[in-house]
OpenMM code with the backbone's topology and positions (N, CA, C; nanometers):
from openmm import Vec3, app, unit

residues = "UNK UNK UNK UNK UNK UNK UNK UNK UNK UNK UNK UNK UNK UNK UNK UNK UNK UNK UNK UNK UNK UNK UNK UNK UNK UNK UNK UNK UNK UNK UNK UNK UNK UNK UNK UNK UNK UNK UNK UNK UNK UNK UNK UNK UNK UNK UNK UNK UNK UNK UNK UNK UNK UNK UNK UNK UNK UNK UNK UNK UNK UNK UNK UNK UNK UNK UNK UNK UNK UNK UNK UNK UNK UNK".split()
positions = [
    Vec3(-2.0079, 0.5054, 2.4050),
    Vec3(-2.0545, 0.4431, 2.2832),
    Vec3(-2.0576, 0.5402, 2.1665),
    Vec3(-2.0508, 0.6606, 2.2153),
    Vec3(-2.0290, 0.7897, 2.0749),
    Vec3(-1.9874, 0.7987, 2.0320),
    Vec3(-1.8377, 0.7606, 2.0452),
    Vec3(-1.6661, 0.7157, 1.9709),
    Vec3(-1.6585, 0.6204, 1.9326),
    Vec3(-1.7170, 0.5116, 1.9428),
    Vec3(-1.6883, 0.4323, 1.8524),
    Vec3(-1.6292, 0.4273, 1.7056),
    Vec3(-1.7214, 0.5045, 1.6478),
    Vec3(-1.6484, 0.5249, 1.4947),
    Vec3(-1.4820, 0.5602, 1.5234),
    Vec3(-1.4330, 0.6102, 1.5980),
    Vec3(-1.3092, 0.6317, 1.6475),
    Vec3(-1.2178, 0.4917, 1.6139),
    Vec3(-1.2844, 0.4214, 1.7074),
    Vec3(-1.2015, 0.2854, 1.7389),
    Vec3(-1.1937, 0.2069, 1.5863),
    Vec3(-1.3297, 0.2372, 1.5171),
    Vec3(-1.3203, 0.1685, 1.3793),
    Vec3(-1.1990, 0.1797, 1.2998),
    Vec3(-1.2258, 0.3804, 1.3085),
    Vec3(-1.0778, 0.4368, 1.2357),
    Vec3(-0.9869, 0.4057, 1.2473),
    Vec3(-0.9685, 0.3713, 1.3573),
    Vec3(-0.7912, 0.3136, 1.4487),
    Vec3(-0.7766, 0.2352, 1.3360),
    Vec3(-0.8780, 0.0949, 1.3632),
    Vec3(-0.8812, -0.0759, 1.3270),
    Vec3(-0.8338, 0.0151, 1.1348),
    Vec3(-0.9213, 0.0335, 1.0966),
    Vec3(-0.8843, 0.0630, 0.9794),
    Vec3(-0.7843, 0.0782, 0.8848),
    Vec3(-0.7163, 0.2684, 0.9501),
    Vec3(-0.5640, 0.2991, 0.9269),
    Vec3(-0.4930, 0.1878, 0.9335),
    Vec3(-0.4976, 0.0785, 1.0926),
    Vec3(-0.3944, -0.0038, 1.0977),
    Vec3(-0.4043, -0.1103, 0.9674),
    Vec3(-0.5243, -0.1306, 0.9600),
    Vec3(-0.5025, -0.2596, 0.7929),
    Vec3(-0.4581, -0.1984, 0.6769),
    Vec3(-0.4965, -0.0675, 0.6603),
    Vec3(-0.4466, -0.0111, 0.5321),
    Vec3(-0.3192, -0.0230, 0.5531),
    Vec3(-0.2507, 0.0157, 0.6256),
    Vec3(-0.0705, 0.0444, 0.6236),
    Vec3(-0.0268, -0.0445, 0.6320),
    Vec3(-0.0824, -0.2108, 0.6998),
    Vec3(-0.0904, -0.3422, 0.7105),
    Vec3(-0.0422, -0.3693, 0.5705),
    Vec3(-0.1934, -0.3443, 0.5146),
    Vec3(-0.1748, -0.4250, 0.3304),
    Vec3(-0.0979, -0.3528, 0.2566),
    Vec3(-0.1264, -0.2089, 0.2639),
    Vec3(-0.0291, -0.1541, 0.2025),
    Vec3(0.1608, -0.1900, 0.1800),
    Vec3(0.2142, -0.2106, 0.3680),
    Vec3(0.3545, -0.2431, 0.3525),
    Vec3(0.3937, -0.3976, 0.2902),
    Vec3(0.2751, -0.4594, 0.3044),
    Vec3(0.2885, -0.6305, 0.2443),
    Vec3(0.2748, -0.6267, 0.1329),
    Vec3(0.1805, -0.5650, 0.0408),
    Vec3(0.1912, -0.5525, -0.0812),
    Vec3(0.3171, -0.4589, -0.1826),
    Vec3(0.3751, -0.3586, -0.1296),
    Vec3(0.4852, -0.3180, -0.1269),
    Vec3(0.6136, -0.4022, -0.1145),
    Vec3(0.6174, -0.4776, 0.0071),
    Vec3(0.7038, -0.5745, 0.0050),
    Vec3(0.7044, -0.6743, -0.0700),
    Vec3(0.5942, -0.7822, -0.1445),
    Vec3(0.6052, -0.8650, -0.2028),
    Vec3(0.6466, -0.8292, -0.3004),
    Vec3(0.5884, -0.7250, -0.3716),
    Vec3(0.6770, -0.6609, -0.4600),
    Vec3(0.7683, -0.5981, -0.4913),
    Vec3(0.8554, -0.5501, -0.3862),
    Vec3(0.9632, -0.5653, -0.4074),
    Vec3(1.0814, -0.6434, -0.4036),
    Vec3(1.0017, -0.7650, -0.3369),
    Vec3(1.0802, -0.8899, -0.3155),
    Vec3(1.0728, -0.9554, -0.4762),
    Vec3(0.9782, -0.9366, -0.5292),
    Vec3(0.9379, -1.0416, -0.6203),
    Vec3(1.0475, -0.9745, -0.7695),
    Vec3(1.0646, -0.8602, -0.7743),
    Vec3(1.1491, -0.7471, -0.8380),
    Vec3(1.2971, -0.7654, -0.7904),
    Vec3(1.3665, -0.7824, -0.7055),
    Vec3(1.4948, -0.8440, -0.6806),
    Vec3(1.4804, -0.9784, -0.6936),
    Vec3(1.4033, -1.0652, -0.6826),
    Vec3(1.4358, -1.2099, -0.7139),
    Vec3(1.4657, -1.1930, -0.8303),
    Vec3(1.3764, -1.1221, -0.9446),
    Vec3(1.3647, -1.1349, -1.1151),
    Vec3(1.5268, -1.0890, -1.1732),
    Vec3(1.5456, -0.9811, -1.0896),
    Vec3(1.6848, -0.8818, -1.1105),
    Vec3(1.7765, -0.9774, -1.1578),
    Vec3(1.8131, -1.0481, -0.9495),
    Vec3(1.8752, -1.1601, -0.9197),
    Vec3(1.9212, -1.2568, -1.0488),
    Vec3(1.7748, -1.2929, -1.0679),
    Vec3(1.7907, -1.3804, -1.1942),
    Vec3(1.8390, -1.3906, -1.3103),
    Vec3(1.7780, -1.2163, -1.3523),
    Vec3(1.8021, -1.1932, -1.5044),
    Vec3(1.9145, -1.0492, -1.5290),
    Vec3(2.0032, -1.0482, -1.4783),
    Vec3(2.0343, -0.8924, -1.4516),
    Vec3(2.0343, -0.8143, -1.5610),
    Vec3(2.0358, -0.8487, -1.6891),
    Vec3(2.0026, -0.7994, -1.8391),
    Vec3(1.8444, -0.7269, -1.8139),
    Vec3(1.7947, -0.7892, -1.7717),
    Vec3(1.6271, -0.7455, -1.7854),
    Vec3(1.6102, -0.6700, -1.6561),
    Vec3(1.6801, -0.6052, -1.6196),
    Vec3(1.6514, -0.4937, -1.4933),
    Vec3(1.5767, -0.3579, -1.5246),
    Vec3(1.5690, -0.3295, -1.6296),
    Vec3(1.4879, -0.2191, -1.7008),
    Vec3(1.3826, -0.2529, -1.7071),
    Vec3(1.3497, -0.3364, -1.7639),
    Vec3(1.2516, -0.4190, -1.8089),
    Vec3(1.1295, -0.4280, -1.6851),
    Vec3(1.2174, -0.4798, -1.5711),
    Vec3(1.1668, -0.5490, -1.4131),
    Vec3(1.1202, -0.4555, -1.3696),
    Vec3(1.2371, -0.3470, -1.3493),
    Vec3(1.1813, -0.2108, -1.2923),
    Vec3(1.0345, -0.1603, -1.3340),
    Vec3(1.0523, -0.1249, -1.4832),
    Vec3(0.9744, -0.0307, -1.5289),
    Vec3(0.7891, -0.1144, -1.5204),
    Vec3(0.8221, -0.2884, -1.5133),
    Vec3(0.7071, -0.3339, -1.4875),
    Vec3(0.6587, -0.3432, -1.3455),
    Vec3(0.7544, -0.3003, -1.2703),
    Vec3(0.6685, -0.3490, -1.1318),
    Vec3(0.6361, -0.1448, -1.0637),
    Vec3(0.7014, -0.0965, -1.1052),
    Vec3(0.6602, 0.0797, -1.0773),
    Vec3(0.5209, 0.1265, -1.1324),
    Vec3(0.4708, 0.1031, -1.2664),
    Vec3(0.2781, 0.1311, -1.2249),
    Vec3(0.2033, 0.0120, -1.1027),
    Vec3(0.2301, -0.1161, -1.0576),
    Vec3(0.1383, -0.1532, -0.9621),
    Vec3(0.1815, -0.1054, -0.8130),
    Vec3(0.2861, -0.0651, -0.8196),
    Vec3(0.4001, 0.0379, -0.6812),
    Vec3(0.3124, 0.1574, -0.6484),
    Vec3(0.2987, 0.2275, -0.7879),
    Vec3(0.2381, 0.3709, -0.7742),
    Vec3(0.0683, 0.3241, -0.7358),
    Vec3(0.0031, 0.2299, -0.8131),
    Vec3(-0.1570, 0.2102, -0.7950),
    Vec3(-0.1728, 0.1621, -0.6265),
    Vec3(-0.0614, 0.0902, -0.6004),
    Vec3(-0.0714, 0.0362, -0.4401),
    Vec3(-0.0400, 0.1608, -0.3480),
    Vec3(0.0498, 0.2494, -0.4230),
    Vec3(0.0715, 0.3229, -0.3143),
    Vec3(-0.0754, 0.4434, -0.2700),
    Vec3(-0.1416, 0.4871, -0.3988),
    Vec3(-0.2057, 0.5799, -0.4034),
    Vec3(-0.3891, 0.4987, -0.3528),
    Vec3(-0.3802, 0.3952, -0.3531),
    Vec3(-0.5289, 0.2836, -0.2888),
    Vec3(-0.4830, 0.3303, -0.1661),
    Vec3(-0.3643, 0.2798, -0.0919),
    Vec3(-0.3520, 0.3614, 0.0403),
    Vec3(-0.3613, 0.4635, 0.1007),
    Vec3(-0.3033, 0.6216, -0.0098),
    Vec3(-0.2935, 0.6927, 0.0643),
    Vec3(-0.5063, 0.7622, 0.0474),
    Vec3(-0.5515, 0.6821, -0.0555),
    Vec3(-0.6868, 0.7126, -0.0694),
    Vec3(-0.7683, 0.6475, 0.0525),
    Vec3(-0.7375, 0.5763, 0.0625),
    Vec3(-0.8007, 0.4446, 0.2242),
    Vec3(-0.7535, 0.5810, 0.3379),
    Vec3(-0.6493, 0.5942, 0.3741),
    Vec3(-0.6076, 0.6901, 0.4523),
    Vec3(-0.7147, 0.7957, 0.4355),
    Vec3(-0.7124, 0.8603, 0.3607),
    Vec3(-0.7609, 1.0307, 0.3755),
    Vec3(-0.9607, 1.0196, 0.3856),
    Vec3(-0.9918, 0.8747, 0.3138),
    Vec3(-1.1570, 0.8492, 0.3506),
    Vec3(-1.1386, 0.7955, 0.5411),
    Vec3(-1.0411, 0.7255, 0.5555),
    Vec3(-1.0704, 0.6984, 0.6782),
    Vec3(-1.1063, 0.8335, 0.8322),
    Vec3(-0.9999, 0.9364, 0.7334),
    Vec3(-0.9869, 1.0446, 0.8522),
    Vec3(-1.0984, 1.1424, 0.7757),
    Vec3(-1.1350, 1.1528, 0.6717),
    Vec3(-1.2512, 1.1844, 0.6622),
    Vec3(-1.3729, 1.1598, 0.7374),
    Vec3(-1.4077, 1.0400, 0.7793),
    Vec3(-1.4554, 0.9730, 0.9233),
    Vec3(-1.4482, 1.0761, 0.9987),
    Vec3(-1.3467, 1.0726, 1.0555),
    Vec3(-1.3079, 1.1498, 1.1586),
    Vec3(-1.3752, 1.2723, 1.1618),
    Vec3(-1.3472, 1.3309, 1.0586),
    Vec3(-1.3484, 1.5051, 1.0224),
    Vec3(-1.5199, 1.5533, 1.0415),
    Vec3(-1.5723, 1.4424, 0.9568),
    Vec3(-1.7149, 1.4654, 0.9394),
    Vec3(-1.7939, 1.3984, 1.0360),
    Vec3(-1.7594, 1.3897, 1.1338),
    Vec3(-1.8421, 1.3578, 1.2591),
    Vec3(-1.9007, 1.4174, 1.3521),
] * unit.nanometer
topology = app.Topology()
chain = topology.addChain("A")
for resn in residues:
    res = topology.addResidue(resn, chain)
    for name in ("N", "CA", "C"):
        topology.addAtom(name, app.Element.getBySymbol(name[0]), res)
């Protein structure tokens, strides 16, 4: 029962990288549909969907490093 917090961490990491790759993916799905559509406005597409890319990517790698913080400080 002392490890537990262990097993939490597991559950954890696994949802972060979970939401993380789905939210990544929708958006990049949602960024080739627009392309697809508009191929004039590919600058445009890009340059709007790369700050919520970078904010999604860096919520993760922050979820990550508190989770093993867990770890560390136990």
């Amino acid at each position: 029962m002392e490890n537990l917090h262990l097993f939490g961490v597991g559950i954890g990491l696994g949802l972060i990288v979970i939401g993380a790759g789905l939210g990544i993916g929708r958006l990049a799905a949602a960024a080739a549909e627009g392309i697809a559509r508009q191929p004039e406005a590919s600058d445009k597409i890009t340059g709007a969907v790369n700050l919520p890319l970078f904010l999604l990517e860096g919520v993760a790698i922050l979820g990550e490093v508190f989770a093993l913080l867990i770890v560390l400080m136990k």
